[in-house]
C-alpha positions in Angstrom: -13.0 -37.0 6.0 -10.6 -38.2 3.4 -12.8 -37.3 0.4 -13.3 -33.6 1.9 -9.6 -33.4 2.1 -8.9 -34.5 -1.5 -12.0 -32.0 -2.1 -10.2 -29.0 -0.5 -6.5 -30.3 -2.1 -8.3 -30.0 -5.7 -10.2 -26.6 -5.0 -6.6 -25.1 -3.9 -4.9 -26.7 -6.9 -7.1 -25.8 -9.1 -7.0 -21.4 -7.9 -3.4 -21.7 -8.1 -3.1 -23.1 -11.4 -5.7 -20.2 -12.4 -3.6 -17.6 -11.0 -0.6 -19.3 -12.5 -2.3 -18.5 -16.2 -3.4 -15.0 -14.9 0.0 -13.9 -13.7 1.8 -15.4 -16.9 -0.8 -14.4 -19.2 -0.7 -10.5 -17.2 3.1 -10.8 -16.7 5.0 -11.6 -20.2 3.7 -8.7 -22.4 4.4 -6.4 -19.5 7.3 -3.4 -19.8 9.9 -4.1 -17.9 12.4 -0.7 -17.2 15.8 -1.5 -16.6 18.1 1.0 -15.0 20.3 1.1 -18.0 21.6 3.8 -20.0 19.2 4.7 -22.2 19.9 5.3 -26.2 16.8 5.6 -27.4 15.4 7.3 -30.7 16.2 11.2 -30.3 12.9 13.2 -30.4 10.9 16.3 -28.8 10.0 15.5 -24.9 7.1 17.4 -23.5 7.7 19.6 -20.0 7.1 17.6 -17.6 6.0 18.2 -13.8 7.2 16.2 -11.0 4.7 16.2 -7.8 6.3 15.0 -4.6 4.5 15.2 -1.0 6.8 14.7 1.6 5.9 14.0 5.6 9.0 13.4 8.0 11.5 12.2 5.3 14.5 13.7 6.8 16.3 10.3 5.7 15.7 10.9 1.9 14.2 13.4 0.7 17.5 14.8 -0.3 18.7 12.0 -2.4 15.5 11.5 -3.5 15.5 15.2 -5.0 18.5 15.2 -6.1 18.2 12.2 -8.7 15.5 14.1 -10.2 17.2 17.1 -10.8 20.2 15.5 -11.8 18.2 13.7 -14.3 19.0 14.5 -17.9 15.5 16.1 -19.3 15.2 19.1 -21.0 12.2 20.8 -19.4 11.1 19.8 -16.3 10.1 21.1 -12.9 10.1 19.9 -9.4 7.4 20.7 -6.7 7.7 19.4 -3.4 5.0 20.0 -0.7 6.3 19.4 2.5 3.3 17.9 4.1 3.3 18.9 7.8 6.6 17.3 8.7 8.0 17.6 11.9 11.3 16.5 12.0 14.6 18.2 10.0 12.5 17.5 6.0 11.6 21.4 5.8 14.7 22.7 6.6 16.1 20.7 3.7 14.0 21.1 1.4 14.5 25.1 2.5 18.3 25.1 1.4 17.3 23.1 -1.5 15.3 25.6 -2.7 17.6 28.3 -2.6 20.1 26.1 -4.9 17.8 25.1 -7.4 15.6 27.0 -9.4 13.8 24.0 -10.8 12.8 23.4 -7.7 9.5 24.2 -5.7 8.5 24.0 -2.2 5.3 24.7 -0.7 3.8 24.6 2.5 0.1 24.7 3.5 -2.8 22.5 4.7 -6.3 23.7 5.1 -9.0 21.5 6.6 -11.2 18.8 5.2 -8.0 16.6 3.1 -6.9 14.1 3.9 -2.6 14.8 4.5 -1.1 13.3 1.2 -3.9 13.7 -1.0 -4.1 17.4 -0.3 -0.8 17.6 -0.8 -0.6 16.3 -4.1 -3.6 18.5 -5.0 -1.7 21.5 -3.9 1.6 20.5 -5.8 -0.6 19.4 -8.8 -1.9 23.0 -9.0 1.5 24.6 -9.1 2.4 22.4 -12.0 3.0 23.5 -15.7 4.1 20.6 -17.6 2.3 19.1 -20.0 2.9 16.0 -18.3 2.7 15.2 -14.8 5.2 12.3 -12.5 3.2 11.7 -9.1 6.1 9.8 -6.8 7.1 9.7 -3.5 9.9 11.8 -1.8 11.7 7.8 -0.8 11.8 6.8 -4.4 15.0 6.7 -6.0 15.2 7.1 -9.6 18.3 5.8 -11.9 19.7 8.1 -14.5 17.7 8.5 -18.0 14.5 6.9 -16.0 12.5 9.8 -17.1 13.6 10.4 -20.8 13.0 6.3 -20.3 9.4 6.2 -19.3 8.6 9.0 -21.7 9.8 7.9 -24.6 7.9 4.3 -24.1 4.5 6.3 -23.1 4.7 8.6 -26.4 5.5 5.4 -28.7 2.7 3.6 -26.7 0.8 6.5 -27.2 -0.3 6.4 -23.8 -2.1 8.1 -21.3 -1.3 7.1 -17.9 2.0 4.8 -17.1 2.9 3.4 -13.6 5.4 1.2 -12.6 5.9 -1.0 -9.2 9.3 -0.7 -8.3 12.4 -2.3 -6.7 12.0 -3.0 -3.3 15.1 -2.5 -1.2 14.7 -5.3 1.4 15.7 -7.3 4.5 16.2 -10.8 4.4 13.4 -13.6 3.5 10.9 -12.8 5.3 10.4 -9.4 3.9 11.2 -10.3 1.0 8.1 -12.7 1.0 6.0 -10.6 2.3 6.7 -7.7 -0.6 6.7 -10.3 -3.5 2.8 -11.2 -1.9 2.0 -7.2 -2.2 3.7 -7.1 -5.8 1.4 -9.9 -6.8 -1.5 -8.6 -5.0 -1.2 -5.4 -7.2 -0.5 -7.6 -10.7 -4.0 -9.4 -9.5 -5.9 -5.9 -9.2 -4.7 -5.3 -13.1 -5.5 -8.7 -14.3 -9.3 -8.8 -12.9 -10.0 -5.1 -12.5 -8.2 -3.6 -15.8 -6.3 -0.4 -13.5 -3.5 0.0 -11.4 -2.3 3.2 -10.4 1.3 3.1 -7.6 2.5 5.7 -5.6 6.2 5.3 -6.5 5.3 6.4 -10.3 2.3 7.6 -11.7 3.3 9.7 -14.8 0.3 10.8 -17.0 -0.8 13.7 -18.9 -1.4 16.8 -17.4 -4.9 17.6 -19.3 -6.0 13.9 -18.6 -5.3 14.7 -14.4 -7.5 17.7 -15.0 -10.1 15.7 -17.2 -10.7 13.1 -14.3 -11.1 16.0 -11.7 -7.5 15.5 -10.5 -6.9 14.6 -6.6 -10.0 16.8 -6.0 -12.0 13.9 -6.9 -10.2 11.3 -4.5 -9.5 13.8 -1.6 -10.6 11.3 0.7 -9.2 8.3 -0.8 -6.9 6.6 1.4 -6.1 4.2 -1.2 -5.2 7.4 -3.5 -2.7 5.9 -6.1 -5.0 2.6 -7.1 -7.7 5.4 -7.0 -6.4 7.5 -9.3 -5.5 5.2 -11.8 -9.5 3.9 -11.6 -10.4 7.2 -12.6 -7.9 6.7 -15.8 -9.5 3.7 -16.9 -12.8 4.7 -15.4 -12.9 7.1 -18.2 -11.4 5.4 -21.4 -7.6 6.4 -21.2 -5.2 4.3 -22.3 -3.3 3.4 -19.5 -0.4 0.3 -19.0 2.0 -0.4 -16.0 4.8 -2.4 -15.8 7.9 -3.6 -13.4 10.6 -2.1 -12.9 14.4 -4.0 -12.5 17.2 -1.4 -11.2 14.9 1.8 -13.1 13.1 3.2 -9.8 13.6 1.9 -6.2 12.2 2.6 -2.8 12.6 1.3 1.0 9.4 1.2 1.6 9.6 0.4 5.5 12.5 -0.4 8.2 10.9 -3.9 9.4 8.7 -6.1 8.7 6.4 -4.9 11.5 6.2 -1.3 10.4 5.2 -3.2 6.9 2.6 -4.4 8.4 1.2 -1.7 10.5 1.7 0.6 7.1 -0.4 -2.1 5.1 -3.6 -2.1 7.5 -5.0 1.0 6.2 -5.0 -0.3 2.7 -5.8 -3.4 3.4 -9.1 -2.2 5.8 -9.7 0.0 2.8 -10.1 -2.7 -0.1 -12.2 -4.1 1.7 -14.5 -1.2 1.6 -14.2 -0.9 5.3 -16.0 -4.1 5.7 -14.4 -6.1 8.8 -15.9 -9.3 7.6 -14.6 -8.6 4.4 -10.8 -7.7 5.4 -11.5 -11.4 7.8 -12.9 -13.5 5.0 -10.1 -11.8 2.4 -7.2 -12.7 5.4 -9.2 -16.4 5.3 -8.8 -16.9 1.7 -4.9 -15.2 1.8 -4.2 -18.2 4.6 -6.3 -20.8 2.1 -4.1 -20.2 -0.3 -0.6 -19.8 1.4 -0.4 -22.2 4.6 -3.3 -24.8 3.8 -1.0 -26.4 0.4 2.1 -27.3 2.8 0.0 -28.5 5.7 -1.6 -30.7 3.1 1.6 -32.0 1.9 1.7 -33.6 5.4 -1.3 -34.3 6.5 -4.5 -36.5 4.8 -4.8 -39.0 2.4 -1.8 -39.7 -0.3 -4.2 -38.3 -3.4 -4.8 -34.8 -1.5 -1.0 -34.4 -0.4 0.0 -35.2 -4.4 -3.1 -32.3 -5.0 -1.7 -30.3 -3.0 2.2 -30.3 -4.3 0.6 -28.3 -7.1 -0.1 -25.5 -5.6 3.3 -25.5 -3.8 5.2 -25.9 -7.1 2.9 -22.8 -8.8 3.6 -20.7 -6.0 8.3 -21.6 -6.4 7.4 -20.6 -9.9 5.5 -17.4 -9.3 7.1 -15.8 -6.3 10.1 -15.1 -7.9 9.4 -14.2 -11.1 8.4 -10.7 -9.0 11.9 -10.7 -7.1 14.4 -11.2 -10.0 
């Protein structure tokens, strides 16, 4: 029993020094937007095309418009598809409307799409930029984010940029629980080489057309991963990176609604598979509740084993908070 336990303490310090040197070695050449003002080199932006679907976002789809259109670039538009809401989210956006005229609303939803994705494919259409920002109507973006991530995708010479975002948050727990999804995401770019988030996905507008656009992922419920795999499926240069005070978002009210929000994605990378989304939520507990167990419990080697682990994880769990 005591060797099997020293076997297991090795095998779990051994993945989380791995991930350790994926993170660091995926982490420290990675942008990092700061919600500073920006001074950058003056030069020509392209028009650029901002695609927002909103459902039922009474709560912020205001703000959220209004820091884009108070954003200092020189030719942009905003479309914003209100996605069958059925709370106060039209009306606004209605009022809005009238006061801007860089602003566009639409309203429509034929059959056979899924909600969001048909939205963005309906708001993608409209759009005349040469670029294209795909966000959500609860991001909040800092002043010169835009002329920001521009300028770094045209010096990068790049063809799809998304960022994960601030996470405006509630105490440890959800805290915890966000810092295992941004590390979850930094994973998928590490071993799969795409990432694609649905608080930013800026890209050109004749690559979105190349890759079929949301057309090709119109069932997708995983559609912002999706569409960056697309991107890299087809040989564009593509990057993502973090951002720290540049775009934020609230993401959900509790940690419960977290949750419940996560399970479709979750099902979903699993390929539907229930033994897969059971073996993945084995391997998740493995690697999170198994190293302090094993600080108390088994022979003296394991429990040293297994401060390893514990020690990796105080190292990488903040580095995707701060």
């Amino acid at each position: 029993m005591n060797v099997l336990l020293i076997v297991v303490a090795f095998i779990s310090a051994i993945t989380w020094l791995g991930l350790g040197l994926l993170f660091y070695m995926t982490m420290h050449n990675k942008p990092i937007f700061r919600g500073t003002a920006f001074s950058g080199a003056k030069i020509t932006y392209p028009s650029l095309s901002i695609v927002i679907a909103a459902c039922n976002e009474e709560e912020s789809i205001e703000q959220a418009v209004m820091c884009l259109l108070n954003q200092d670039y020189p030719d942009l538009e905003l479309i914003v598809v209100n996605d069958r809401s059925v709370d106060s989210t039209g009306a606004i956006l209605e009022e809005l409307d009238i006061k801007y005229s860089q602003l566009k609303v639409i309203t429509d939803l034929p059959p056979n799409w899924l909600g969001k994705n048909h939205a963005v494919y309906q708001g993608a259409k409209h759009a005349t930029g040469e670029w294209i920002l795909l966000t959500d109507a609860d991001v909040m973006f800092s002043p010169d984010s835009l002329k920001k991530t521009m300028s770094y995708s045209l010096e990068k010479n790049l063809d799809h940029l998304t960022i994960l975002p601030d996470i405006v948050n509630r105490g440890f727990f959800f805290r915890g629980f966000f810092s295992l999804f941004m590390m979850s995401m930094t994973f998928t770019f590490a071993t799969k080489k795409f990432a694609g988030f649905a608080t930013f996905n800026l890209l050109k507008s004749s690559v979105y057309k190349a890759i079929g656009g949301y057309e090709a992922i119109a069932m997708q419920v995983m559609d912002d991963l999706s569409l960056g795999q697309l991107v890299a499926k087809q040989g564009y240069r593509q990057n993502f990176g973090y951002s720290k005070g540049l775009i934020s978002v609230k993401f959900y009210d509790s940690l419960s609604a977290a949750f419940k929000g996560f399970e479709k994605n979750f099902f979903a990378s699993t390929n539907y598979s229930v033994i897969g989304m059971l073996g993945s939520c084995c391997f998740i507990l493995f690697l999170h509740v198994y190293p302090f167990v094993g600080l108390l419990l088994g022979p003296y080697q394991a429990r040293v084993l297994c401060g390893v682990p514990v020690i990796t994880m105080f190292f990488i769990y903040p580095a995707f908070r701060k």
